[in-house]
C-alpha positions in Angstrom: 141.5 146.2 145.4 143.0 143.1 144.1 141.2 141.5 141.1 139.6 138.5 142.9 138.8 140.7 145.8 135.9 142.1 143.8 132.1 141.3 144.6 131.8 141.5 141.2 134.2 139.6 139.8 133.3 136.9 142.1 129.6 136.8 141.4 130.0 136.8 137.6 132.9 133.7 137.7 130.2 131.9 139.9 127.9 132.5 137.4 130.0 131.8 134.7 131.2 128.6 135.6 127.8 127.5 137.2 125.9 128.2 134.0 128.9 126.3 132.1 128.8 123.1 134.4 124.9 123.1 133.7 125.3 123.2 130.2 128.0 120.5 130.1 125.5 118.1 132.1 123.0 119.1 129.3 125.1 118.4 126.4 125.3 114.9 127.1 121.5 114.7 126.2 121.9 117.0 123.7 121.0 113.6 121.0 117.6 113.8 122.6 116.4 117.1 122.4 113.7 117.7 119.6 115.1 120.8 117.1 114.0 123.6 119.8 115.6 122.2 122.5 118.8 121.7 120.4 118.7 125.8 119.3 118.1 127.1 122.4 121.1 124.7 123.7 123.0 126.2 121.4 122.0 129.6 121.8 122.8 128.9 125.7 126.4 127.7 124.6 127.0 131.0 122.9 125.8 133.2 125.3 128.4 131.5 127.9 131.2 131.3 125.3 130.6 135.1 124.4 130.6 135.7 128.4 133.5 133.8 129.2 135.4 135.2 126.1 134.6 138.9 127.9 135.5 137.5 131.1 138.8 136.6 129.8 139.5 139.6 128.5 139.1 141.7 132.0 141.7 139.4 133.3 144.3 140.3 130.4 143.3 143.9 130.8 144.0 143.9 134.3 146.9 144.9 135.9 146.5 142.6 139.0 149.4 139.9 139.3 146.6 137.2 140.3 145.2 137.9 137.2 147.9 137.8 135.6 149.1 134.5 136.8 146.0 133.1 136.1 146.2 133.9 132.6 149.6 132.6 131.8 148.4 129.5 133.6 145.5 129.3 131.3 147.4 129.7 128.7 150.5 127.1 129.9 147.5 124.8 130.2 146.2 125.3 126.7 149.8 125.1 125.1 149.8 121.3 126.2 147.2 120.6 123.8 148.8 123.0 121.2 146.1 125.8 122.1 145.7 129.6 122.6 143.2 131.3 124.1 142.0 132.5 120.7 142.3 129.4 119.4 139.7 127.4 121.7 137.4 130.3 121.1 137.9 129.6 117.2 137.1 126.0 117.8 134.6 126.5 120.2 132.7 128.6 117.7 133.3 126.7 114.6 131.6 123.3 117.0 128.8 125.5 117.7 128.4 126.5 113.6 128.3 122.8 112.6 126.1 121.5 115.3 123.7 125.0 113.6 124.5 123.8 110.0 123.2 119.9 111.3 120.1 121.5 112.5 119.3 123.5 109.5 120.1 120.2 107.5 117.7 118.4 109.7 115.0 121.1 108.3 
């Protein structure tokens, strides 16, 4: 069975990307939220980035040319901006540690 052929795969990249998209719309509010709002945003962003950073993974580990292709075109994409895969998650995180150590300054 080909990589993108599976139920699975396909219900878990919906997911994924639906849950990322909502989150997006969110952020631009994000200013707004009172200090709960803002840690269980974060809290959301993490759990995605942690899920995406898994979902990533399956698609290095497989042997499936689609996959394949679909990471080297990931990672073609992110060399434009001077980015690895590694790297956004790096940066990804460290945005998600300041916009913790701003809450905690906050009190």
């Amino acid at each position: 069975m080909a990589f993108f052929d599976s139920e699975i795969v396909q219900d878990e990249a919906k997911r994924l990307f639906g849950d990322y998209q909502q989150l997006m719309q969110l952020g631009s509010e994000y200013g707004k939220f009172d200090r709960e709002g803002k840690k269980l945003y974060i809290e959301r962003m993490e759990d995605v980035m942690e899920r995406y950073r898994v979902f990533m993974k399956r698609f290095e580990l497989s042997e499936d040319f689609q996959a394949k292709l679909t990471v080297e075109q990931l990672r073609t994409q992110l060399g434009q901006f001077g980015l690895t895969p590694d790297l956004m998650f790096a940066q990804m995180n460290q945005t998600l540690e300041r916009m913790k150590q701003q809450l905690d300054q906050q009190g």
